[in-house]
C-alpha positions, 0 to 999 in steps of 0.5 A, spaced: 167 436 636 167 429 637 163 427 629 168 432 626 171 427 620 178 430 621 183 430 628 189 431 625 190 438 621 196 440 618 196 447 614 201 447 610 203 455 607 209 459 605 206 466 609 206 469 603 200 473 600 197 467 596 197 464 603 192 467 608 186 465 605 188 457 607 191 460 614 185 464 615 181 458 615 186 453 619 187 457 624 179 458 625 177 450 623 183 448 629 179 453 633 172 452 632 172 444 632 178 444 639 182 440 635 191 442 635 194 444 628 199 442 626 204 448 620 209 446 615 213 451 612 217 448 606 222 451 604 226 450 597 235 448 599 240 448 595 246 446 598 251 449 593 247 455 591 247 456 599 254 456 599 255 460 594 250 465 596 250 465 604 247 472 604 241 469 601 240 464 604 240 467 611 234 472 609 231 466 608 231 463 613 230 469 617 224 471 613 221 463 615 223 465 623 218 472 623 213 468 619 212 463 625 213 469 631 207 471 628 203 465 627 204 463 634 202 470 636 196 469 632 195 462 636 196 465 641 191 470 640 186 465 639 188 460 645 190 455 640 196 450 640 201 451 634 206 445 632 210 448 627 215 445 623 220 446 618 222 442 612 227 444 607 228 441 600 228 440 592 222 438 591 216 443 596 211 438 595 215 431 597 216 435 603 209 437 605 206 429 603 212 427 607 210 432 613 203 430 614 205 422 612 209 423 618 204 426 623 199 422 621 195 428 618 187 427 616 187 433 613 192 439 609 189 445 608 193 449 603 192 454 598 189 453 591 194 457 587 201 461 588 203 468 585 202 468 578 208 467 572 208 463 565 202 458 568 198 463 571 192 461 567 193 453 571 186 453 574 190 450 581 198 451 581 203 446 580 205 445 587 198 443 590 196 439 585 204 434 586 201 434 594 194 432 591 196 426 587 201 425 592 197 425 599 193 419 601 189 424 605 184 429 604 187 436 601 182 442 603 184 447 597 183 455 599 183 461 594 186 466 598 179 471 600 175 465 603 172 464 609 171 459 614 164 456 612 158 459 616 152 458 609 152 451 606 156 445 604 156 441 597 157 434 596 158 433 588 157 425 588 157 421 583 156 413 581 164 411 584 166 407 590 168 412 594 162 417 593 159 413 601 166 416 603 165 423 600 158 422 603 160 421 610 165 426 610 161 431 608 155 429 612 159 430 618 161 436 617 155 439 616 152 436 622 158 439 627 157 445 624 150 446 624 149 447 616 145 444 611 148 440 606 146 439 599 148 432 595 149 433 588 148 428 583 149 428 576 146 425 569 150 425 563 144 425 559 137 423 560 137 415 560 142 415 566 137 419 569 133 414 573 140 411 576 142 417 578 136 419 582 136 413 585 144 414 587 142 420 590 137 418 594 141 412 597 147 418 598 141 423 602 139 417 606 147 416 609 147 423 609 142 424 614 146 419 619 150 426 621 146 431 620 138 433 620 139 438 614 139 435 607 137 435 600 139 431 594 140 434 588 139 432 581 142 435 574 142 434 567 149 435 564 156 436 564 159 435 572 163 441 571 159 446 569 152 443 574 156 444 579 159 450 578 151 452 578 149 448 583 154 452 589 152 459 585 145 457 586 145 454 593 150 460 596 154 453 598 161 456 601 164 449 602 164 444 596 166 437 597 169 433 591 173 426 589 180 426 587 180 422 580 182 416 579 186 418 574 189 424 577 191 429 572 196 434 573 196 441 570 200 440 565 197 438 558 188 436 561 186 439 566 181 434 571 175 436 572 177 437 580 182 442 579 177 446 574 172 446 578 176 448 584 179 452 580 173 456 578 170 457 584 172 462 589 169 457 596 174 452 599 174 446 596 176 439 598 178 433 595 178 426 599 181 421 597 178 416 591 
């Protein structure tokens, strides 16, 4: 699908249980939209706890050889093309930003959050928001019972430098899929409303560049609970935000993208800002 925003895909997974939504949804985009799919699998190495333990670190990697003998039958299955790569290392994230700055990925496609421990109330774990920060790409962020999309997409655009980049990826990906696409823009209060609408409307306009399906959106009120009620209301199942400039981690505030990827039970991806 020519007009699709990303040709470059990399699922970045440990094939654990927290993993399949983000699995599910790349193996079903790669096929979809015809493209490759390229996996990483990051592993964490010690070489001085391997040595000691060799035992486990056998298991490991024998856990890691079963994990791609099944996603090659799976793409096998699907007639799909599967590169899969592994990288070990201290730091899981760098090795996941390194693999896509390598392979020139457009996209990794991730889970939102790991098993559960002393951060479990994190809205999006550790790990995945290290490889935001990090990536110069777009990250797609999948809770493990999502789907591939087939209802709606949401653009939350706002008044930044980047919001016709948003627009653009967003409209795009409506377009191929066939979906309406709703673009979302939200006031802080009524005097910066009248702004607000006229970005809208110039965002619509570009939107409808791609796809024949769009309508513009306007609230009132604080970004993330608009949002939040505008994807529960138009049953939007794909929500397209900006990484923050600021691109707070979980630790001590937590941005306003990770609370709303955090909060919603829908794919959500984050471009670059």
């Amino acid at each position: 699908m020519g007009n699709y925003p990303f040709n470059n895909i990399l699922l970045a997974t440990e094939h654990t249980e927290f993993d399949t939504g983000a699995e599910r949804l790349a193996f079903k985009m790669a096929k979809h939209c015809g493209l490759p799919l390229r996996v990483v699998i990051p592993m964490t190495s010690n070489p001085e706890y391997e040595a000691e333990s060799p035992d486990v670190a056998l298991r490991a990697e024998l856990a890691v050889a079963t994990c791609i003998v099944e996603m090659r039958k799976r793409a096998g299955e699907l007639g799909l093309k599967l590169d899969v790569h592994v990288r070990r290392g201290t730091d899981l994230h760098k090795e996941i930003v390194a693999e896509a700055n390598e392979s020139n990925s457009d996209l990794i496609v991730i889970r939102r959050r790991g098993k559960p421990s002393f951060l479990a109330r994190m809205l999006v774990g550790e790990m995945v928001s290290k490889v935001i920060r990090d990536s110069k790409c777009s990250v797609l962020l999948v809770p493990r019972a999502a789907e591939f999309w087939n209802r709606r997409v949401l653009a939350a655009v706002g008044d930044t430098p980047s919001s016709p980049n948003i627009t653009k990826i967003a409209g795009a990906i409506a377009g191929t899929c066939g979906l309406p696409l709703t673009i979302l823009s939200v006031a802080s209060n009524q005097a910066a409303l009248s702004k607000t609408q006229s970005l809208n409307t110039l965002n619509v306009s570009l939107a409808s560049t791609f796809s024949n399906q769009v309508s513009g959106e306007v609230r009132i009120g604080m970004l993330l609970e608009q949002t939040i009620l505008s994807v529960t209301e138009t049953g939007a199942d794909l929500v397209v935000i900006e990484r923050e400039r600021n691109n707070a981690m979980p630790f001590g505030n937590r941005s306003v993208m990770q609370q709303i990827a955090g909060n919603m039970d829908v794919p959500t991806l984050v471009t670059p800002s």
